[in-house]
C-alpha positions, 0 to 999 in steps of 0.5 A: 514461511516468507517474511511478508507472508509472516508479517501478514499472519500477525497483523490477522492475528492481532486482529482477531485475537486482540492481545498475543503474546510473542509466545503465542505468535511464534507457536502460531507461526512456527518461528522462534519467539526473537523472531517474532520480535523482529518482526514486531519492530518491523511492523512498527518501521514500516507505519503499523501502530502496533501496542507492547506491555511488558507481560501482556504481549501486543496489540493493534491501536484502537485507533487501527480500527474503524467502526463497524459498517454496515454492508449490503451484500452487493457492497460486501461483494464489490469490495471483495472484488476490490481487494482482488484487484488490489492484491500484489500491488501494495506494500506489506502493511496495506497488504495485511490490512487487505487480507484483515478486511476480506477476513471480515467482509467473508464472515459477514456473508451468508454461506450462499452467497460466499459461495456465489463471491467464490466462484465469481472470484475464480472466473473474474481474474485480476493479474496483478503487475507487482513491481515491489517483489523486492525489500528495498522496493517495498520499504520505498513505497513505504516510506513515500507513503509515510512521508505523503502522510507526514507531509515530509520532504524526501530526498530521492537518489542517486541523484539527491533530487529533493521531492514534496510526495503529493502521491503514489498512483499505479499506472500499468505495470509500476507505481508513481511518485507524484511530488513537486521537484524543489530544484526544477520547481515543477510537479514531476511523475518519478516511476519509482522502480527507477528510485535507488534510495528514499530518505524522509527529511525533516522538512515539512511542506504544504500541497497548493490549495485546491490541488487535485492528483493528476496522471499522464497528458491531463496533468500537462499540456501536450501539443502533438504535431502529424506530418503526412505527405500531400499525396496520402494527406486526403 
């Protein structure tokens, strides 16, 4: 099983079932038991508020969870849809929050309608540009989301360029680092399969008051000028 997928089954898993001891997942899984606990200590780098007692095994915060929501079967059918479109462009944590809410949003549908979602889901196709097909892809968007989080300075290389993350935003096929540039003193757009390495510092920092997240020509000022020929100008 590939580790993602991995981190993915025990994440449903403590949803589901509530406490699991390590025991428990790796039969689940068909792993070793000190595999289990790697990848435990994984989930909890990686932001997933992940709860062990020695004898009781783990569990998800209660503070993981949200309180129950009420859906119209259009609104279960839109996120459905939702998630589709979001899958293979979120780091593993998101990715496995995402698979524990279509789990719930198909067991709220009647089997009618589940099947109607299905057959939408085979005709309506969302492809996904993943450009995190790599760990250490991966592990910078976490840590960027971390930070944005945390409102922590990073410094990104390999030019050691100090960045306040104000946000990550997908544009085609990469996703974004949007984050005020400390030596240029200028919000910068930094693709982020063009970021090395992402270190989280301990320097805190405050977005500008009423600061609204912005891509590509609204976010700045472009003046375009078009020459033609006298004779074609008409």
């Amino acid at each position: 099983m590939d580790p993602s997928d991995r981190l993915l089954g025990i994440v449903v898993a403590l949803q589901e079932e509530g406490w699991q001891r390590a025991a428990d997942l790796a039969a689940r899984l068909g792993v070793s038991a000190r595999t289990i606990y790697r990848d435990v200590e994984a989930l909890a780098e990686a932001g997933v508020p992940v709860v062990g007692v020695p004898g009781r095994g783990y569990r998800l915060s209660e503070a993981y969870f949200l309180p129950a929501l009420h859906l119209t079967t259009d609104e279960a059918v839109l996120l459905l849809l939702a998630l589709d479109a979001t899958d293979g462009r979120l780091e593993t944590p998101l990715r496995a929050a995402a698979a524990g809410v279509r789990q719930k949003l198909d067991a709220l549908l009647p089997d009618r309608l589940r099947a109607e979602v299905a057959a939408l889901q085979q005709r309506l196709h969302f492809e996904p540009a993943n450009v995190f097909d790599d760990a250490a892809a991966r592990q910078a968007q976490t840590r960027l989301r971390q930070a944005w989080q945390a409102q922590r300075a990073v410094r990104l290389g390999p030019a050691g360029r100090v960045v306040h993350p104000y946000g990550l935003v997908h544009v085609g096929a990469a996703w974004h680092l949007i984050g005020y540039d400390r030596q240029r003193q200028r919000v910068e757009h930094l693709r982020l399969d063009r970021i090395e390495t992402v270190e989280v510092l301990d320097e805190a920092f405050e977005r500008p008051a009423g600061y609204t997240q912005r891509f590509g020509p609204a976010a700045r000022e472009i003046i375009v000028r078009v020459r033609f020929d006298a004779a074609v100008a008409p």
